[in-house]
N, C-alpha and C positions, 0 to 999 in steps of 0.2 A: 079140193086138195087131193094128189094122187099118195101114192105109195112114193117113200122116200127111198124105198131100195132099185125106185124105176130110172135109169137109163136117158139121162137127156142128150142130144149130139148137133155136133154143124159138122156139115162137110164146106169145105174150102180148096179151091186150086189156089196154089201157090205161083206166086207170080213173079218176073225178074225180080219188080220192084222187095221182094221179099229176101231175095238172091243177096247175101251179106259176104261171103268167100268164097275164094274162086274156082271156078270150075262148077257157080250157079248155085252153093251151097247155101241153105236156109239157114239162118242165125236160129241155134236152140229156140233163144226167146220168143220166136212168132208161136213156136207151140205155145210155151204157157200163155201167150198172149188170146191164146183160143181157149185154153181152161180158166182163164178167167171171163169169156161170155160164156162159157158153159155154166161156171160157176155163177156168174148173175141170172142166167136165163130160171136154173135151180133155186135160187134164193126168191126171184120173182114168183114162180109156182108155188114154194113152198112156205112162203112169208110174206107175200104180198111185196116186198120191198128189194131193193138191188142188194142191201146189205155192203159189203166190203171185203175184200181180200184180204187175211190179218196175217197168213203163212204158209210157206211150205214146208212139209217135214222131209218128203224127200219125192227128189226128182232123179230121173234116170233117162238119158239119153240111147238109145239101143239100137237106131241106124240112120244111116242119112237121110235126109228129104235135099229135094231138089227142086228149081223153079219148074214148075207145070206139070209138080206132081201133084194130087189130089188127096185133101188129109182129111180121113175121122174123128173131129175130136168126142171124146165121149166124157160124160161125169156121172157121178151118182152122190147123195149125202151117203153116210155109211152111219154117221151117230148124228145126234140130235142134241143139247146141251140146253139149260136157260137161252142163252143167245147164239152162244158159239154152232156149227155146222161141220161136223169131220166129212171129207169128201175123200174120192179117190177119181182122177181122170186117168184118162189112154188117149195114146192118138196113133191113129193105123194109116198105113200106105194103103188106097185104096184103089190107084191109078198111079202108073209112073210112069213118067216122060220117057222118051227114046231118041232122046238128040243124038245118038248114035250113028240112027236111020235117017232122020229126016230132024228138021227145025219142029213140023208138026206132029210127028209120030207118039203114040203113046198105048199104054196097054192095059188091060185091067189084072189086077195083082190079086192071084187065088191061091192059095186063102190071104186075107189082107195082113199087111206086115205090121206088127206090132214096131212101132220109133221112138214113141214116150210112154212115159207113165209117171206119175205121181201122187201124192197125197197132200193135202192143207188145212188150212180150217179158213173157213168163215164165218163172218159177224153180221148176224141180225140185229137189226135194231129193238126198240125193246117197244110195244106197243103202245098207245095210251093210254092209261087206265088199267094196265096190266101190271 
């Protein structure tokens, strides 16, 4: 078992198929939909088990994503409870598209752009015999 104040991430290119409004825009949702395997990937190292997603306390949307831009999600636990797990996610613009220029064009974004962030809790199971 590592340090629960360590940093777990997926990077993901966003794809049409992600693309929900127009003009290629990603529906909020695919983010949290990446903080929740971040948040199992967490619950896996640090529990042995997937656990469950029980809540968000707050989500903050901060700029656009777009199809075939490249997103960081990131998590970490922050507390530790009997079962419960407080976490905090981000997700950064790490590459973005330039359909401007071309269909394939795109560029790497320095420093990477902060798009989400939130906080939740999740639910470990309880072990057996414990």
């Amino acid at each position: 078992m590592s340090d629960d104040s360590a940093w777990s991430l997926i990077r993901v290119r966003m794809s049409a198929h992600d693309a929900h409004y127009g003009g290629n825009l990603v529906d909020g949702a695919r983010l949290l939909a990446l903080f929740g395997d971040v948040a199992t990937e967490l619950l896996v190292r640090f529990d042995g088990d997937e656990g469950l997603f029980a809540s968000y306390d707050d989500v903050q949307f901060l700029a656009p994503v777009y199809a075939g831009d490249y997103i960081e999600a990131r998590g970490r636990i922050l507390q530790r409870g009997n079962r419960s797990r407080a976490m905090e996610f981000e997700a950064w613009k790490v590459i973005a598209a330039r359909t401007d220029i071309s269909a394939s064009a795109a560029e790497i974004v320095e420093p990477p752009l902060l798009v989400c962030r939130a906080r939740g809790t999740c639910v470990a199971p309880k072990r057996a015999g414990a």
